[in-house]
DRENDO-1510 file (C-alpha; in Angstrom, 1 decimal, always signed):
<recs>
REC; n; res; u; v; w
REC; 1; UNK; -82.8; -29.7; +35.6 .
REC; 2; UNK; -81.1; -31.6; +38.7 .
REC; 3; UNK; -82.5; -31.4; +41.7 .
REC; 4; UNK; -82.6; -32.7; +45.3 .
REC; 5; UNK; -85.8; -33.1; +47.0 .
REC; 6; UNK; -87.0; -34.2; +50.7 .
REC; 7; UNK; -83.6; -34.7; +51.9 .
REC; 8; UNK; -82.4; -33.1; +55.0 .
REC; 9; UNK; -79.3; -30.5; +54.9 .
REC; 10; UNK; -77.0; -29.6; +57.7 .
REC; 11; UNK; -74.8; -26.1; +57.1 .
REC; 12; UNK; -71.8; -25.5; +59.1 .
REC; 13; UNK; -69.9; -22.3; +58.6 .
REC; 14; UNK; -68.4; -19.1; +59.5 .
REC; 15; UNK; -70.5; -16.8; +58.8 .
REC; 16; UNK; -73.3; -16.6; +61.4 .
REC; 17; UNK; -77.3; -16.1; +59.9 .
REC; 18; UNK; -77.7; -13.3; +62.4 .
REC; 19; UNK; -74.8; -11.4; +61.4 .
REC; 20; UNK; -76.1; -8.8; +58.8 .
REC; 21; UNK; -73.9; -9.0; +55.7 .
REC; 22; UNK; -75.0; -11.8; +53.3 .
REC; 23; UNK; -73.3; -14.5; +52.2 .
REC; 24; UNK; -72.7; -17.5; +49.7 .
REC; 25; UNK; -73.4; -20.1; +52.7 .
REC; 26; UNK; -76.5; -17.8; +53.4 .
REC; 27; UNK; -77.8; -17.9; +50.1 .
REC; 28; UNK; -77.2; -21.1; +49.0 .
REC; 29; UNK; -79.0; -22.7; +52.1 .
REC; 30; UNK; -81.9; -20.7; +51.3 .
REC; 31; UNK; -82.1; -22.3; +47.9 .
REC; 32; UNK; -81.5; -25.6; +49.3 .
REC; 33; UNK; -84.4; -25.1; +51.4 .
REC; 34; UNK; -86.9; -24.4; +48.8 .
REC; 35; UNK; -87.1; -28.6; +48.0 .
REC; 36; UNK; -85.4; -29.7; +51.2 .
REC; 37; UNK; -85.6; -29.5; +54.7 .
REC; 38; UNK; -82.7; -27.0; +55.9 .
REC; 39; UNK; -80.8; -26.6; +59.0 .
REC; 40; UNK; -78.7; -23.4; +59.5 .
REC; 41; UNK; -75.9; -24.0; +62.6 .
REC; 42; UNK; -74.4; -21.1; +63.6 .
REC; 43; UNK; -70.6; -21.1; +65.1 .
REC; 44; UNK; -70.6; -21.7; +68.9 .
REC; 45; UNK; -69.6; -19.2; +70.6 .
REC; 46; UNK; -65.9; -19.0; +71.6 .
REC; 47; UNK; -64.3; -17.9; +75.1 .
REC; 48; UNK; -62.8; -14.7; +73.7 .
REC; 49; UNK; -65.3; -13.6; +71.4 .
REC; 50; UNK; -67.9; -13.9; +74.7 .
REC; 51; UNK; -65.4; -11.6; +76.9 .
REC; 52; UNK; -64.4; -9.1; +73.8 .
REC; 53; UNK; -67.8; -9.0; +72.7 .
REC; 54; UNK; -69.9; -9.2; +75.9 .
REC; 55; UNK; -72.0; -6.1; +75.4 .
REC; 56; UNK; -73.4; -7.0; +71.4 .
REC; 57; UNK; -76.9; -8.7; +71.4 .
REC; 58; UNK; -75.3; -11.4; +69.4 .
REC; 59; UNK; -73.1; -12.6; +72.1 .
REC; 60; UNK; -75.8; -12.4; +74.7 .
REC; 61; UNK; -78.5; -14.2; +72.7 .
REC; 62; UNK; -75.8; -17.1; +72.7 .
REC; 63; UNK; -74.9; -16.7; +76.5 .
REC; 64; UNK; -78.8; -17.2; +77.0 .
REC; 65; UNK; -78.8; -20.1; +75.0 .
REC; 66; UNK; -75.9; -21.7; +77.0 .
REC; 67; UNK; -78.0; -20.7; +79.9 .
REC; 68; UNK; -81.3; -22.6; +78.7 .
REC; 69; UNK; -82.8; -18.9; +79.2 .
REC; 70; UNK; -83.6; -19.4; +75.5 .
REC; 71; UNK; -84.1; -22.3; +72.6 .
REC; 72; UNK; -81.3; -22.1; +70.3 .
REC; 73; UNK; -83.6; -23.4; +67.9 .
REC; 74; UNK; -85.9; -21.2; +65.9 .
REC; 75; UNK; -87.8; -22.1; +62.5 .
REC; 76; UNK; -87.7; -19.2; +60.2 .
REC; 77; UNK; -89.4; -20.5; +57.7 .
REC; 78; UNK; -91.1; -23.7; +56.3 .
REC; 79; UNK; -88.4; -25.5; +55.7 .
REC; 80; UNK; -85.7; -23.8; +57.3 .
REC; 81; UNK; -84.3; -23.5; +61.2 .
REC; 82; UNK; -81.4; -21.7; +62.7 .
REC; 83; UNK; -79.7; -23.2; +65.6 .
REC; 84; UNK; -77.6; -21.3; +68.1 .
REC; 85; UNK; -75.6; -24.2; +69.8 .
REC; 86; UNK; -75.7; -24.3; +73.7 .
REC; 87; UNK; -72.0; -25.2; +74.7 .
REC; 88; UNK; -68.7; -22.3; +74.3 .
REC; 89; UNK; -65.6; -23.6; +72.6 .
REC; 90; UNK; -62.2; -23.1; +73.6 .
REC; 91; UNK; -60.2; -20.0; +71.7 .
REC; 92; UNK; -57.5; -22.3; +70.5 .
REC; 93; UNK; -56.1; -20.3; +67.4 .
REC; 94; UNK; -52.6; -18.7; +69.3 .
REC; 95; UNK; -51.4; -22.3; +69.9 .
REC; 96; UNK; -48.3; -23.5; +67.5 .
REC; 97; UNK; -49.4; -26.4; +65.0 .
REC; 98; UNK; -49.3; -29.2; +67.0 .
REC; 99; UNK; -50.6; -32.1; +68.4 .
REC; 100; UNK; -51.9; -30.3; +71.5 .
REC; 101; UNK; -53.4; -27.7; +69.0 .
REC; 102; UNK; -55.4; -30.8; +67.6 .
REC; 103; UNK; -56.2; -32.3; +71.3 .
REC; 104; UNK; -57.6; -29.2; +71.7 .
REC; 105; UNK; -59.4; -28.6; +68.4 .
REC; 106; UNK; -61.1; -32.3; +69.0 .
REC; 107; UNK; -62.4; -31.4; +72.5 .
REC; 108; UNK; -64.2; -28.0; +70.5 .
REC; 109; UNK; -65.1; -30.4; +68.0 .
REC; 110; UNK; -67.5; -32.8; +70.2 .
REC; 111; UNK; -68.7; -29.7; +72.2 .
REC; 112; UNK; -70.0; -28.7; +68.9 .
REC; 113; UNK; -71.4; -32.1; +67.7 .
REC; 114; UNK; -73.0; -32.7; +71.1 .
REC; 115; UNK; -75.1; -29.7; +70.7 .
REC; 116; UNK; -75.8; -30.3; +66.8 .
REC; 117; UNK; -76.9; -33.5; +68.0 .
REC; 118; UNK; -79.6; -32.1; +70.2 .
REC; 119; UNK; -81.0; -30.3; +67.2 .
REC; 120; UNK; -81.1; -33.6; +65.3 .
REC; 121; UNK; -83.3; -35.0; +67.7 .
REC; 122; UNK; -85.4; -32.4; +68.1 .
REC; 123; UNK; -85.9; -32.2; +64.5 .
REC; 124; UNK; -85.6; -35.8; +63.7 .
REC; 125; UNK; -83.1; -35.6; +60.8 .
REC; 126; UNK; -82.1; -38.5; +59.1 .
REC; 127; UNK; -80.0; -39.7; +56.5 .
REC; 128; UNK; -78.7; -35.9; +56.1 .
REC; 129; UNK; -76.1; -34.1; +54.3 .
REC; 130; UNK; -73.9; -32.2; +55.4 .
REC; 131; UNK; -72.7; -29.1; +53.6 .
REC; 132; UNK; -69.5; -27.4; +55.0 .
REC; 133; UNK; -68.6; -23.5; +53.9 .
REC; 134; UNK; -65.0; -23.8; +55.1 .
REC; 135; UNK; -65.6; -24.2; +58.5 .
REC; 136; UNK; -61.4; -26.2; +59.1 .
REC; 137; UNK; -61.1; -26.2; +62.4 .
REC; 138; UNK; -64.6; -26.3; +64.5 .
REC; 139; UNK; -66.3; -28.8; +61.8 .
REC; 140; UNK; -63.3; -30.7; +60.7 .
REC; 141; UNK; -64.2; -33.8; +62.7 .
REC; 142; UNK; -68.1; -33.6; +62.1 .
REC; 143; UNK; -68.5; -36.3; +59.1 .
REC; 144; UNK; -66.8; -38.8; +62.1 .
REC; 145; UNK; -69.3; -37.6; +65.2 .
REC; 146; UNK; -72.0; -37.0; +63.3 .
REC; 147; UNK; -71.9; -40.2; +60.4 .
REC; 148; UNK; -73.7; -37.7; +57.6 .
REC; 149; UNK; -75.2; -39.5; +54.7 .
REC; 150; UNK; -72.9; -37.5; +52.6 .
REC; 151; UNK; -70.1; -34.5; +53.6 .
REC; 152; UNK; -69.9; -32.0; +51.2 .
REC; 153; UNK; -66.5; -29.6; +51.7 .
REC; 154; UNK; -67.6; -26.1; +50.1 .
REC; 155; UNK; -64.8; -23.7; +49.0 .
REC; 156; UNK; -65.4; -20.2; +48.1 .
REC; 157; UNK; -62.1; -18.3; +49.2 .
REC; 158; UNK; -58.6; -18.9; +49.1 .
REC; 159; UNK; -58.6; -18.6; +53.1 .
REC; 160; UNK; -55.2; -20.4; +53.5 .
REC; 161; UNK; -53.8; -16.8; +52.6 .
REC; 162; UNK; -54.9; -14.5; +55.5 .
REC; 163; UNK; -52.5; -15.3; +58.5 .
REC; 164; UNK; -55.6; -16.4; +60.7 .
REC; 165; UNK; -56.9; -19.3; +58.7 .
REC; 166; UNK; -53.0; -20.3; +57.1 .
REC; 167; UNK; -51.6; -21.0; +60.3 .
REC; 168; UNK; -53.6; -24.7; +61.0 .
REC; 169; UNK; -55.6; -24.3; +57.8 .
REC; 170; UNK; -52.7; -25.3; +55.6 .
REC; 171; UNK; -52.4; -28.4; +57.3 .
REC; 172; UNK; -56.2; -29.0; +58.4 .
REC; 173; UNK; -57.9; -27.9; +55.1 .
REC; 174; UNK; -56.4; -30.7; +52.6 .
REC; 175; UNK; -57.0; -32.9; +55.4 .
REC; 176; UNK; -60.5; -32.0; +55.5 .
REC; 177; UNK; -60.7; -31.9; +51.5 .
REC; 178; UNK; -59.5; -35.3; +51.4 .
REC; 179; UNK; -62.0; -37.1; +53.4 .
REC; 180; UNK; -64.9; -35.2; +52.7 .
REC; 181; UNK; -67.1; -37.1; +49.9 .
REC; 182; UNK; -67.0; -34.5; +47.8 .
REC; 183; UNK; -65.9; -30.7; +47.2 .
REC; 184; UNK; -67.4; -28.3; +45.5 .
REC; 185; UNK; -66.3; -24.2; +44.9 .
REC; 186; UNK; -67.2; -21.2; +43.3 .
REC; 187; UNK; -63.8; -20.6; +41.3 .
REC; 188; UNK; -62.5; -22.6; +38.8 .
REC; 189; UNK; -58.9; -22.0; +40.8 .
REC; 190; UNK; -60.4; -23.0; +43.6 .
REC; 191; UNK; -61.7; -26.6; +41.9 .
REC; 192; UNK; -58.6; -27.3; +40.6 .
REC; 193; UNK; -56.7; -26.8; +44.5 .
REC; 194; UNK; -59.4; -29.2; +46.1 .
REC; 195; UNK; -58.8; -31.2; +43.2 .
REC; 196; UNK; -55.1; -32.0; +44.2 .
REC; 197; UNK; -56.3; -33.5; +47.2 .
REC; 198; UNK; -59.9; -35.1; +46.2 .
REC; 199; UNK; -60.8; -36.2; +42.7 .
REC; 200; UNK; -64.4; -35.8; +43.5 .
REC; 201; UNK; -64.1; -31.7; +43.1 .
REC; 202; UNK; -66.3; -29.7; +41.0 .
REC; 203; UNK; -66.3; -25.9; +39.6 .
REC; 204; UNK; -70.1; -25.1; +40.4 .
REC; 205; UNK; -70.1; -21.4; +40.1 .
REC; 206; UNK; -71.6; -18.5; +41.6 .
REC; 207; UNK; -75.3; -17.3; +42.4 .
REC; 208; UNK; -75.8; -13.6; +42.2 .
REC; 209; UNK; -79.2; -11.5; +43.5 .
REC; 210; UNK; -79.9; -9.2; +40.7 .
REC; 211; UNK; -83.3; -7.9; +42.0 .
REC; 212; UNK; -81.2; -4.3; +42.4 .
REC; 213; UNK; -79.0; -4.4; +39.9 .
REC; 214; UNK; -81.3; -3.5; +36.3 .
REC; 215; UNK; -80.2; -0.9; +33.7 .
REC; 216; UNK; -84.1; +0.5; +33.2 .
REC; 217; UNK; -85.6; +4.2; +33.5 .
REC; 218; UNK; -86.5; +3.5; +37.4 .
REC; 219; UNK; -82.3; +3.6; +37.7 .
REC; 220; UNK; -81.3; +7.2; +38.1 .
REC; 221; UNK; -77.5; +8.8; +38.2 .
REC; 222; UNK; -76.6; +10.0; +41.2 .
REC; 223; UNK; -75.8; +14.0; +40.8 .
REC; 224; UNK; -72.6; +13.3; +42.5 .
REC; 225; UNK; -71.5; +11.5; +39.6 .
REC; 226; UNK; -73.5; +12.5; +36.7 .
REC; 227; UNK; -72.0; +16.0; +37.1 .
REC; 228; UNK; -68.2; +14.1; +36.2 .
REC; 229; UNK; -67.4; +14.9; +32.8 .
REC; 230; UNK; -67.3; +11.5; +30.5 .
REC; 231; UNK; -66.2; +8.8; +29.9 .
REC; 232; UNK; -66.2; +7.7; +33.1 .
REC; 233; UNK; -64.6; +4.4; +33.8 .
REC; 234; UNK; -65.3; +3.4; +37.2 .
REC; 235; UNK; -64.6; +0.8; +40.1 .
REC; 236; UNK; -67.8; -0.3; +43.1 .
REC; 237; UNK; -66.5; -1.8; +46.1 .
REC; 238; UNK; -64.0; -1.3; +48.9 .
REC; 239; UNK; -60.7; +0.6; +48.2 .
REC; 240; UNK; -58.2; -2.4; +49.5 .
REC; 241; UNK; -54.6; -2.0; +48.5 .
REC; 242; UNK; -54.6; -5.8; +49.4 .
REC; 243; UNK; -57.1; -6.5; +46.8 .
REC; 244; UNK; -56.8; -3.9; +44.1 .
REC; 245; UNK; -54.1; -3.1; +42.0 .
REC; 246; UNK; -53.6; +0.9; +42.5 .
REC; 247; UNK; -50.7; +1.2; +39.7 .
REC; 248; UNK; -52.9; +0.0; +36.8 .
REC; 249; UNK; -56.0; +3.1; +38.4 .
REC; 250; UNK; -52.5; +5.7; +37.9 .
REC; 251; UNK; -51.3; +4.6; +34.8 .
REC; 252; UNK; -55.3; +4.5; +33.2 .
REC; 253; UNK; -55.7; +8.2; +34.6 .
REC; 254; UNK; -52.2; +9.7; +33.6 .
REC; 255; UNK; -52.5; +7.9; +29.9 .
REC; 256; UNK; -56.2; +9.7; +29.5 .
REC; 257; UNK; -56.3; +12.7; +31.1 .
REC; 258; UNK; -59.4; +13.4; +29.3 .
REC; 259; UNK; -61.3; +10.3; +30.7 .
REC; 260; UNK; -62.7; +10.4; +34.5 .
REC; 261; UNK; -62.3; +7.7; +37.1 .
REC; 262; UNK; -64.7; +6.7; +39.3 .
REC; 263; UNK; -64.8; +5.2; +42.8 .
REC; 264; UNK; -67.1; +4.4; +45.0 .
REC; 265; UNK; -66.3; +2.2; +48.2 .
REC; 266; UNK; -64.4; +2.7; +51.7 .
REC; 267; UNK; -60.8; +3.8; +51.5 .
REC; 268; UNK; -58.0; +1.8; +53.5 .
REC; 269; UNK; -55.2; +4.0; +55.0 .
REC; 270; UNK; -53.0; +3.2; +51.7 .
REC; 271; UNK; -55.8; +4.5; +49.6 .
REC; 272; UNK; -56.1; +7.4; +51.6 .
REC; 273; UNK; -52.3; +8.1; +51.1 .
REC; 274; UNK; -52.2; +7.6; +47.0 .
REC; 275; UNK; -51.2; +9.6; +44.8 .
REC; 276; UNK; -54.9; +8.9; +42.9 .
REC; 277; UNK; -55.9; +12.2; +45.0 .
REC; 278; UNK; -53.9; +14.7; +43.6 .
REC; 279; UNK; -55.4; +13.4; +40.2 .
REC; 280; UNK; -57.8; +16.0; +39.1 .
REC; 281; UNK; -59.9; +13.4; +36.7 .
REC; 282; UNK; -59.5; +10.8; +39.6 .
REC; 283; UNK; -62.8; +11.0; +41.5 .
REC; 284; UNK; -63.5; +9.5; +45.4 .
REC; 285; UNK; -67.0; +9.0; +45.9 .
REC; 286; UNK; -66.8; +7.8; +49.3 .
REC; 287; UNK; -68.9; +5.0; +50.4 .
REC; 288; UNK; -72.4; +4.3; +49.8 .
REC; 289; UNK; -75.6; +2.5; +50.3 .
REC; 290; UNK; -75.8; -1.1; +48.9 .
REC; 291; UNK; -79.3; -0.3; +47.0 .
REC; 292; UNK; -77.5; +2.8; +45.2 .
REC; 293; UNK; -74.7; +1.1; +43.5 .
REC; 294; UNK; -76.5; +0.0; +40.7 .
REC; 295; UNK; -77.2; +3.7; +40.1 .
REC; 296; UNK; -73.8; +4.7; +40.2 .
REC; 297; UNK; -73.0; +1.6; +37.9 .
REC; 298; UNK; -75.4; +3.1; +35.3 .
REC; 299; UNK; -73.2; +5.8; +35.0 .
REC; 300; UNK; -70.4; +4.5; +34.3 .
REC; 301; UNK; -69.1; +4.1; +30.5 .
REC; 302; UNK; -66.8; +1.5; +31.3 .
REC; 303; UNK; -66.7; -0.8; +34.6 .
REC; 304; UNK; -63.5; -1.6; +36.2 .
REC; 305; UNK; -62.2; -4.6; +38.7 .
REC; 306; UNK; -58.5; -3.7; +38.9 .
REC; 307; UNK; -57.7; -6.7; +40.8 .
REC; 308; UNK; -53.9; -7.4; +43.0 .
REC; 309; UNK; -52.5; -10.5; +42.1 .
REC; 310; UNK; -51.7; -12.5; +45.0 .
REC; 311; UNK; -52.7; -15.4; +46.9 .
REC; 312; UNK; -55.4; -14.0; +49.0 .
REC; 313; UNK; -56.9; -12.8; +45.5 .
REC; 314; UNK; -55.7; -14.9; +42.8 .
REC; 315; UNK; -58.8; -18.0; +43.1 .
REC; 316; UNK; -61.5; -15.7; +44.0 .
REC; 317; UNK; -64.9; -15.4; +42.1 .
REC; 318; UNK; -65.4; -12.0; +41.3 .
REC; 319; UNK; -69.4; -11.3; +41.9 .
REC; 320; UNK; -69.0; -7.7; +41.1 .
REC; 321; UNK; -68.3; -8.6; +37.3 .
REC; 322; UNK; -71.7; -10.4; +37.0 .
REC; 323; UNK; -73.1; -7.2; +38.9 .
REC; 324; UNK; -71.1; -5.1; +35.9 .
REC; 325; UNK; -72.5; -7.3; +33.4 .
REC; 326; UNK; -75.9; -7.8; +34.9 .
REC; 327; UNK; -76.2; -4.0; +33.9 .
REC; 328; UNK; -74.8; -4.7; +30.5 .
REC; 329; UNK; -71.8; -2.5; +30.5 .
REC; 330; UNK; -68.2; -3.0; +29.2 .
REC; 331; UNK; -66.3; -4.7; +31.7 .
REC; 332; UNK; -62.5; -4.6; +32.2 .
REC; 333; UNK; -60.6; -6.9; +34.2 .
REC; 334; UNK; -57.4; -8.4; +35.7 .
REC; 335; UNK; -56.2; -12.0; +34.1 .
REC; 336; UNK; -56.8; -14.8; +36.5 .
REC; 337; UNK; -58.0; -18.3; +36.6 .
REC; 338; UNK; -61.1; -17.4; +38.4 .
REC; 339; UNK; -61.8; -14.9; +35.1 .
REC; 340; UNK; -61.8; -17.5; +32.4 .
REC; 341; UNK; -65.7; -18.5; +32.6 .
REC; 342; UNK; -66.0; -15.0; +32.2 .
REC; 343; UNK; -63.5; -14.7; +28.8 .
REC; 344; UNK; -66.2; -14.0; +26.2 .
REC; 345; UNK; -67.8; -11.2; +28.0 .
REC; 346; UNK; -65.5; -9.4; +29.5 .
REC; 347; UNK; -62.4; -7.7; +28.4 .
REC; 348; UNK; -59.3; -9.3; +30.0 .
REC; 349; UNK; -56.3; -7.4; +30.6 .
REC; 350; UNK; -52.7; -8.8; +32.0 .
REC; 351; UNK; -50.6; -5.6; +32.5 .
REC; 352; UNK; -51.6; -1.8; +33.1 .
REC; 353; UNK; -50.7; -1.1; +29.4 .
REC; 354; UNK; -53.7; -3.5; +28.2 .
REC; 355; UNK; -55.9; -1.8; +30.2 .
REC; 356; UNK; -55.6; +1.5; +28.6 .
REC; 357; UNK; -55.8; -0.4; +25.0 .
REC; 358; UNK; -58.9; -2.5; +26.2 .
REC; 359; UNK; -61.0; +0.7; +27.4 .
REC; 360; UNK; -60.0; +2.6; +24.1 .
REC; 361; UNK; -61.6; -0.6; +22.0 .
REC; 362; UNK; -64.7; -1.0; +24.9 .
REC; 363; UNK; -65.5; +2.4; +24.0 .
REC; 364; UNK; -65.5; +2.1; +20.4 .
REC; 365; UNK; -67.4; -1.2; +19.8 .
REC; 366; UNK; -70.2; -0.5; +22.8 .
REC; 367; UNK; -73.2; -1.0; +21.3 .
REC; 368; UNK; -77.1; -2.7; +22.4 .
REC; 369; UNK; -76.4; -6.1; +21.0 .
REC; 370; UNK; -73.5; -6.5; +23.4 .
REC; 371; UNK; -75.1; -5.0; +26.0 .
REC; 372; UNK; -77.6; -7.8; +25.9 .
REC; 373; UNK; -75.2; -10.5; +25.4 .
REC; 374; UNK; -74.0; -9.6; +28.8 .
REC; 375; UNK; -77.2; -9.6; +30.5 .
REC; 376; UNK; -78.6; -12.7; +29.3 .
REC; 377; UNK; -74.9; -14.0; +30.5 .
REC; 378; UNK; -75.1; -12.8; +33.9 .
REC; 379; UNK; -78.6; -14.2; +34.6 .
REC; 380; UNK; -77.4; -17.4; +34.0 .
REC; 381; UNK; -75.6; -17.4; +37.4 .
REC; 382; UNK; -78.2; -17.3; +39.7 .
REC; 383; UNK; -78.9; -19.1; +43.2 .
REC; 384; UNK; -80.8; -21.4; +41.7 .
REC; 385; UNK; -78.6; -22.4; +39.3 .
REC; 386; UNK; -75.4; -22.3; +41.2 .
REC; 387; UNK; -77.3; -25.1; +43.7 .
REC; 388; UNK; -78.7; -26.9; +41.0 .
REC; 389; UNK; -74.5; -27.5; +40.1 .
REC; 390; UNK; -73.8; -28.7; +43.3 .
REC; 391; UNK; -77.0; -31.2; +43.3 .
REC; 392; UNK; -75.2; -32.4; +39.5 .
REC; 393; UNK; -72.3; -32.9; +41.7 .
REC; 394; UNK; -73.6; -34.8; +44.2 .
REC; 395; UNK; -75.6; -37.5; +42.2 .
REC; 396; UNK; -72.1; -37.6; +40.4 .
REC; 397; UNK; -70.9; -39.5; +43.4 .
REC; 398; UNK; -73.7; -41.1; +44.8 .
</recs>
């Protein structure tokens, strides 16, 4: 097993550890902290996310912080601190890519360092690593200001598709990639795109929490759904024309009338428009509580990730298939890059029509054996596993 021990990690993200929704970054620093010693920066706060946002608890913890009304930094467990950083960054995003953009993103950039560096001190890390979750603009000049043992460029979405993060990222992100001493991501499309602009790249997977997500007697159907007639093949997760593919969800429920579809997850106004609801074996479930989807899971006969192709889709790990699988049910999916680790397990469709042929032979083969093939599968990407990759790529390059 590889591991890293007694080192000191940096994490520099987006996604902020008070913010409730988990995360990758989240999780993964968490296992990093179980042999290391860990510390967690949040984003600074930013000049329009302080006026837009001026009433949330959030925003005001940071103000208070800026204010020295509070320490930003707070140990949260034995290994592991948190740091709120004491300075505001300038919103920068509106101007055009240009050299004043990147005047400007440098200033936000030794704001942000300047504060790190008080945590540092306070902590007295050394010889550290730091590990960047695809944080392009406020962190693209930290391996410079901060002279990290090692800079470690995580990728985990194709960001460089939403209009936010394309704008600068398509020029800042390969940039970034390239001086970085290594990348690692979560998809093997993802590897392969850091790949182009750093040879030192590795596919390092996924971690999944399957604490919920068991297909035992303590699991029970909810009556919303166990009152559907069967089969049931069904979809968990948000409803996102962006993301989902609603032609192939028509075409399976026109072809088999006789089968049910299942969804449960938030609708987006094109959803909400679809033709899906005039469907009478076409059932909306509406969304529900994180710690009840593996109940509605359970039963399902077949499990569904109709997935859009398109750019903001097309690298992304899919953690609801190890969810799926983690249950041990037959699991029908879109074609991508991201899908081939998953090839053996999971049937892989390319058009609508495959989908209808793939449920007909899921339905038929079913049986224990391959339910357990799936399981044991699915356990194999855990946190602990998925970090233990990245420590295999690190002494790679070290």
């Amino acid at each position: 097993m590889a591991i890293i021990e007694n080192r000191d990690i940096i994490v520099v993200g987006q996604q902020p550890w008070d913010t409730p929704i988990g995360s990758n970054c989240k999780d993964i620093a968490i296992e990093f902290s179980k042999h290391n010693r860990v510390l967690y920066i949040n984003a600074p706060l930013d000049r329009r996310t302080k006026f837009q946002q001026a009433a949330t608890e959030g925003v005001q913890k940071r103000v208070r912080v800026i204010k020295g009304e509070e320490n930003g930094l707070e140990q949260i467990a034995p290994n592991f601190w948190v740091y709120y950083p004491d300075v505001i960054n300038e919103s920068i995003n509106w101007i055009k890519p240009t050299s004043i953009f990147r005047i400007f993103n440098k200033i936000n950039n030794k704001r942000f360092a300047k504060s790190i560096q008080k945590a540092l001190k306070q902590l007295n890390f050394k010889d550290f690593i730091l590990f960047n979750d695809s944080d392009m603009f406020r962190s693209y000049h930290l391996k410079e200001l901060l002279h990290p043992a090692l800079s470690i460029y995580y990728s985990r979405d194709n960001l460089l598709a939403t209009p936010y993060w394309g704008k600068h990222g398509k020029h800042l992100e390969p940039e970034l990639i390239k001086k970085s001493n290594l990348c690692v991501a979560n998809s093997v499309y993802l590897a392969n795109y850091c790949k182009q602009y750093n040879p030192n790249s590795f596919y390092v997977g996924q971690g999944c929490d399957f604490t919920l997500f068991k297909n035992d007697e303590s699991v029970k159907v909810p009556e919303n759904l166990a009152v559907i007639p069967k089969p049931i093949v069904g979809y968990v997760g948000a409803l996102l024309s962006i993301r989902l593919d609603e032609q192939i969800l028509l075409h399976l429920a026109q072809q088999k009338p006789e089968w049910s579809v299942a969804l449960v997850g938030p609708e987006d106004e094109d959803f909400k428009a679809s033709k899906l609801h005039q469907m009478p074996n076409v059932h909306f479930l509406g969304p529900q509580k994180p710690d009840s989807l593996p109940s509605y899971i359970k039963g399902f006969d077949i499990c569904l990730n109709p997935q859009a192709l398109n750019p903001l889709t097309i690298g992304n790990y899919p953690r609801k298939i190890d969810e799926y699988l983690a249950m041990g049910k037959p699991t029908l999916a879109t074609k991508t890059e991201a899908m081939s680790v998953f090839e053996d397990y999971v049937y892989i469709a390319e058009t609508k029509e495959d989908y209808v042929k793939l449920a007909e032979k899921a339905l038929t083969e079913n049986n224990p054996e391959l339910e357990q093939k799936r399981i044991d599968f699915a356990k194999t990407h855990t946190w602990e596993k998925n970090v233990e990759e990245i420590y295999k790529a690190i002494e790679s390059v070290q």
